[in-house]
C-alpha angles and dihedrals in degrees: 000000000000112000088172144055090243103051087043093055094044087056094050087045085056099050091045095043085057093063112032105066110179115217133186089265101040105020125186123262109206128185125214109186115189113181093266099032162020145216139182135188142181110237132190104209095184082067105024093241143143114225094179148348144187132186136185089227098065094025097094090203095048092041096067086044126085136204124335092005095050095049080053090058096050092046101059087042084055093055091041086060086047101058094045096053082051095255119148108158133046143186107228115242106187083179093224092307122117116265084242135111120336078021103051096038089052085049096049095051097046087056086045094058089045117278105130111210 
């Protein structure tokens, strides 16, 4: 039984882990929020790797940025990279997190600059 945030989160991020699977062709896009900010990356887990990532830390733009606007930012960087790499289409990782707020902004624009999930 969860009696934190933490542990809570770490049960929903099981349950969800066991039914979204990324491929080559449909890789995983997975969200890691910290306080100040927040970071996404397309990941093959046939093969354990990263396709592509973004993070408001290295993305200049995003990095002056804060909160619902930043994960914006990220997001449409994210989908940039995708395209590049050739990648249209996506499986949804929330990480545990509720598909609310910095989440859901960084998921609409990703679908707004082309990944389809």
């Amino acid at each position: 039984m969860a009696f934190n945030k933490t542990a809570r989160r770490a049960r929903i991020k099981t349950s969800i882990r066991n039914k979204v699977h990324g491929t080559a062709e449909r890789p995983r896009l997975t969200v890691f929020r910290s306080n100040k900010d927040i970071y996404a990356q397309l990941v093959d887990d046939e093969q354990g790797r990263t396709l592509a990532s973004v993070g408001s830390l290295k993305d200049k733009q995003a990095h002056g940025a804060a909160g619902v606007e930043q994960a914006k930012l990220v997001g449409k960087a994210l989908a940039e990279k995708a395209k590049a790499a050739g990648i249209e289409r996506a499986v949804f990782d929330r990480n545990g997190y509720l598909y609310h707020g910095r989440v859901k902004a960084l998921a609409d624009a990703a679908r707004e600059g082309g990944l389809n999930f």
